[in-house]
C-alpha positions, -999 to 999 in steps of 0.1 A, spaced: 317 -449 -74 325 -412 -74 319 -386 -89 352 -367 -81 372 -398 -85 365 -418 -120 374 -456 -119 376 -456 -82 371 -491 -71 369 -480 -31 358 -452 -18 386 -424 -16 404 -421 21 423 -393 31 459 -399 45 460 -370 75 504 -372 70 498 -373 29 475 -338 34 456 -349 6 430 -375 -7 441 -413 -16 418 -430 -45 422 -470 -55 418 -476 -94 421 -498 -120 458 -492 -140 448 -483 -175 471 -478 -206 480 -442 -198 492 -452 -164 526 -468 -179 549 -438 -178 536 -430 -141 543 -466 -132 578 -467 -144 584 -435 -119 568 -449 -92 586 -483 -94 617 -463 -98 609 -442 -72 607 -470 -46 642 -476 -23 662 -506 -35 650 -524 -6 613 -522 -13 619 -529 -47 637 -559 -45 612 -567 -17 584 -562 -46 601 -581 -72 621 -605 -49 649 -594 -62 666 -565 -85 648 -558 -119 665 -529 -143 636 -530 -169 612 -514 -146 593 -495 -175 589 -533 -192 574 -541 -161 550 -513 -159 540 -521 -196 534 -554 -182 507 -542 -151 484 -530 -178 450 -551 -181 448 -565 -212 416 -568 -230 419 -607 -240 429 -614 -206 397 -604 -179 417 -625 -147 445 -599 -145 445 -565 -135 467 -541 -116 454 -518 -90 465 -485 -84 467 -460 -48 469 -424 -64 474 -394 -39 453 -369 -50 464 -333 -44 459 -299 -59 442 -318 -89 477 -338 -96 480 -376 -90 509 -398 -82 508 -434 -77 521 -447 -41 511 -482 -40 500 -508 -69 488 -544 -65 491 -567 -97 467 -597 -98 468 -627 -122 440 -657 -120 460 -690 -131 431 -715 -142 455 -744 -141 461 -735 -105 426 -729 -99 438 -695 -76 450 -660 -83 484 -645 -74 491 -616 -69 522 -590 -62 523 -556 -41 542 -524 -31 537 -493 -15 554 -461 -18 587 -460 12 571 -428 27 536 -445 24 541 -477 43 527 -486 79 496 -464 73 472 -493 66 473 -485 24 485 -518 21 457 -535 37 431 -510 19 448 -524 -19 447 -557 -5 411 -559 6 399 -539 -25 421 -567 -46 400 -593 -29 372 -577 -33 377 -576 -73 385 -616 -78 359 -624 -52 336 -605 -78 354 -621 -104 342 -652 -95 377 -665 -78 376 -682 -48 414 -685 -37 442 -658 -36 480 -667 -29 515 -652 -30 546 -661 -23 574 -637 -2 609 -637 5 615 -650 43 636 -621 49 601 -600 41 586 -594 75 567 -565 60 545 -587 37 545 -619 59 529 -593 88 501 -578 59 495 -610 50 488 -622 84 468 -592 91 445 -595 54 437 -633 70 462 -657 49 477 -685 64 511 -702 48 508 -731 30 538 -749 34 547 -744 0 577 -722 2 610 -732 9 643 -721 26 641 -685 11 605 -680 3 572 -683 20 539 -691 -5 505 -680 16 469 -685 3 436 -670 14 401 -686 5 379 -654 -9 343 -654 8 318 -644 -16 
């Protein structure tokens, strides 16, 4: 896509507040270590908002974000600020097709000092944008209650809930458009 930015699967925005150029990519092996940091990186309260809940085996779970080549349906993408040729992640969206299910789920976070600039939507969109091509026509997640933050991006992106949650959590689906 370009030229400056390998593996882009957007086209790079620039933040104005980041001073510096934001790129959307597919994880890839070498991403693991960076991952850890990031999720490390993130406030308690936006991590256990990401994982509903705490996780200490955050480098596990980075290992884990990285597409595998057996499995096509999953992949994890990645928001990299892009400054003075150094990049660090701020935002990662993990997706996972479930055939049984017949939809993809997926799971996302963006970086404290990050958040409420519209990144979110951008990963979101771009994430669509991938199963759509993937031939997936349905998208869902599920959220804590006490998430406002994700019930309002999802709202915004165009999912509706389902019904499916339950006193603490909240499960939303989107049909794709192809």
């Amino acid at each position: 896509m370009s030229q400056l930015f390998p593996g882009a699967v957007i086209e790079p925005v620039e933040l104005a507040e980041a001073r510096g150029m934001v790129c959307i990519r597919t994880a890839s092996a070498s991403d693991v270590e960076s991952l850890s940091v990031y999720f490390t990186g993130l406030s308690t309260t936006s991590r256990n908002k990401r994982f509903m809940g705490g996780r200490a085996d955050l480098t596990v779970v980075a290992a884990e974000c990285v597409p595998k080549a057996d499995r096509p349906d999953h992949f994890t993408l990645l928001a990299e600020l892009r400054r003075d040729g150094q990049g660090t992640i701020i935002g990662e969206a993990r997706y996972a097709y479930d055939p049984a299910a017949r939809h993809g789920e997926f799971a996302i976070s963006v970086a404290d000092a990050f958040q409420r600039r519209g990144l979110g939507l951008q990963m979101m969109t771009a994430m669509e944008t991938r199963a759509s091509d993937l031939g997936h026509e349905m998208i869902a997640a599920e959220t804590a209650r006490a998430n406002a933050e994700m019930r309002g991006l999802a709202k915004k992106a165009g999912f509706a809930d389902t019904g499916l949650g339950d006193w603490q959590s909240i499960h939303f689906a989107k049909r794709l458009s192809r």
